[in-house]
Every structure is written in C-alpha cells, then in structure tokens.
N, C-alpha and C positions, 0 to 999 in steps of 0.2 A: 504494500500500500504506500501510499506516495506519504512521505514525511508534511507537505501541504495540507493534506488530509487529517493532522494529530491537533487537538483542537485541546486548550489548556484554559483550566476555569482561574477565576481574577482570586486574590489575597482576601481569606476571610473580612469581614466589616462587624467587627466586634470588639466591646470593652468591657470594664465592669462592672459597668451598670446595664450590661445585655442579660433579659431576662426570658425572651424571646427570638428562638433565632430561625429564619426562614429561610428555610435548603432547595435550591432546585436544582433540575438533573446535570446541566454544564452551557457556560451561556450560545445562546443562538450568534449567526453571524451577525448581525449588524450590531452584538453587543459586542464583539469581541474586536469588529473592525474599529468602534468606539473607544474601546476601552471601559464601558461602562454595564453594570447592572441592570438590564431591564427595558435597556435600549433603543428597542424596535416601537416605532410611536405605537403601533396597535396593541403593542401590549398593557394590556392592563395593569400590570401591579401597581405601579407609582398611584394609580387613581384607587385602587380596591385598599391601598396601606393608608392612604389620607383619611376613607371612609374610618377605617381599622383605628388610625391614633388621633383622629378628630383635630388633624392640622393640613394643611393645605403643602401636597410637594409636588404638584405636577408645573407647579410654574415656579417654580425654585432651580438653580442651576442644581448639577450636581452633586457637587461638595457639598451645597447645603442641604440637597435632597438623603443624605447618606446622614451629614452631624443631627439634622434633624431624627431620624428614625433612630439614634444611637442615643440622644436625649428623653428618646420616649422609651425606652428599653428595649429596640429592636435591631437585632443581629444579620446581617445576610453570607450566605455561602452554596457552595453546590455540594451535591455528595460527589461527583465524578470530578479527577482530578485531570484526566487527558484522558483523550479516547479517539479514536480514528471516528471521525463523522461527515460525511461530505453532506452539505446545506446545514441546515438548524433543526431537522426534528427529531426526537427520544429515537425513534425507530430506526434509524440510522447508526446509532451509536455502537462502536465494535470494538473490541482491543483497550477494554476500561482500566485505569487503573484510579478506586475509588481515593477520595479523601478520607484521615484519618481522623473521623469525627469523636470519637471515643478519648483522644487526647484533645483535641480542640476543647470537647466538653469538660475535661478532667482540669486544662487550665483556667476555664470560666464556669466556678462553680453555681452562679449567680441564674443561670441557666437552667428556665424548672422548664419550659416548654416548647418542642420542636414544630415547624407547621412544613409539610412538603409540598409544594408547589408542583402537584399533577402525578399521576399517578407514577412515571414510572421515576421521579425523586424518593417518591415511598417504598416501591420496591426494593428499590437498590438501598437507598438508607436505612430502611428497618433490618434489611439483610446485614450490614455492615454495622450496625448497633448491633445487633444479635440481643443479648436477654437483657442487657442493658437500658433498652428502649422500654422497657417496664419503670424506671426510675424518671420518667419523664411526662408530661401531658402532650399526647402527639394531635395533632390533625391533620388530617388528608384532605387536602385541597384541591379543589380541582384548579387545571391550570390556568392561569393566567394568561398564556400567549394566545396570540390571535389562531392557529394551528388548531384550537380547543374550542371550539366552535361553539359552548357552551353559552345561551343567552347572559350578558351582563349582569343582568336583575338576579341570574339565578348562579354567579359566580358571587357576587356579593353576600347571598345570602349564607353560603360556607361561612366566607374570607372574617364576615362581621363576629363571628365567634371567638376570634382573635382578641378584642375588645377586654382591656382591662375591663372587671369590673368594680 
C-alpha cells in the first residue's frame, strides 16, 4: 500500500480539568489537510458540542474553539492512531494501529466519561479498553460527519446527553 495512503490522527486535546473526552475513529481528509479537528464544514460536531456545553464554537477560530471545550471539561482524541485509508470513511480503514487510551486515561484521572463518535470509534475503542471500559460512563454516539446520514434533530438528541447536569 502506498505510504500516501497511512493517515495519522492529531495530538490528544486534553488537560486536567478534562472530565469528558470524545474519541472518534481517525480524522477524515479535509481534517487532516487542515490540521484541524472536525474540519469538514458538514460536519456537525462543532454545532452538536455548543448545543452539549451551552457556549457558542462554530464561529470561534480554532484555538479558541478547542480552549473553549477544554474550559468546559471537554477532551478530544481518536482511538486509531495510523491506519492505511484512502478518502475519509471508517470503512476504509486497514492496517490500524490503535491509540493507547488506557494510558492516556491513567494520566488524566479526572476522566469519568468516554463519548465515541459513531459506531465504528466504539468498536475499536471498547475493544482496546477491554474490561477497563466498565470504570467509565460510555456513550455511543452516533456520528457526527456528514457520511452519517442521520437527521440533525435526531443526532442531537444522543449528543445532548453529554450535558453536564
């Protein structure tokens, strides 16, 4: 497979006052031609996490869109650390080599709740938690990217369970 092909997820976005951290499976292309998180305009997260921490990041640049969700106690990372994917979708993805979230965790004890951003983040992350993922409040999200065809209304209605209470 063409070394072009080896697609490598961005530096965890987490400190210690991350109390939440939200994993997806490895960013898609126009996140990673950016250098950015979540990237691609149709993606929803950025709008589904403002509903979630009740602050506005869709018109914020990015630095501030990341200090803000790390203010509100919110963590972001992928479980896949490289993996051969040619385009952006899960189903693509071949020749994984996951992150190691179990030490990620161990150095942010602060961390009670995982949320995976589409199914196959949960897959591959629960797997790589293994029993460990019992120590935690997981949610399975449905995903965010536009690929996820899922109406808005009814991705929202997950994501909002996020919501401190």
């Amino acid at each position: 497979m063409d070394n072009d092909l080896r697609k490598r997820c961005f530096d965890p976005v987490v400190d210690e006052r991350t109390e939440l951290l939200v994993l997806g499976s490895l960013p898609g292309e126009k996140s990673l031609a950016v250098q950015q998180y979540y990237a691609h305009r149709q993606n929803k997260f950025w709008l589904l996490m403002s509903e979630v921490i009740g602050a506005e990041l869709v018109a914020l640049d990015y630095g501030a869109r990341l200090a803000t969700l790390l203010a509100h106690g919110v963590g972001l990372w992928d479980v896949v650390a490289e993996a051969h994917r040619p385009g952006s979708l899960d189903s693509a993805i071949r020749n994984r080599d996951d992150n190691d979230l179990p030490a990620l965790l161990a150095r942010y004890p602060g961390i009670t709740t995982l949320a995976f951003n589409g199914g196959t983040a949960a897959k591959l992350g629960l797997k790589v938690l293994g029993e460990q993922a019992a120590r935690y409040r997981i949610h399975n999200l449905p995903s965010s990217s536009p690929a996820y065809t899922l109406p808005y209304a009814d991705k929202l209605a997950s994501w909002i369970a996020l919501r401190r209470q």
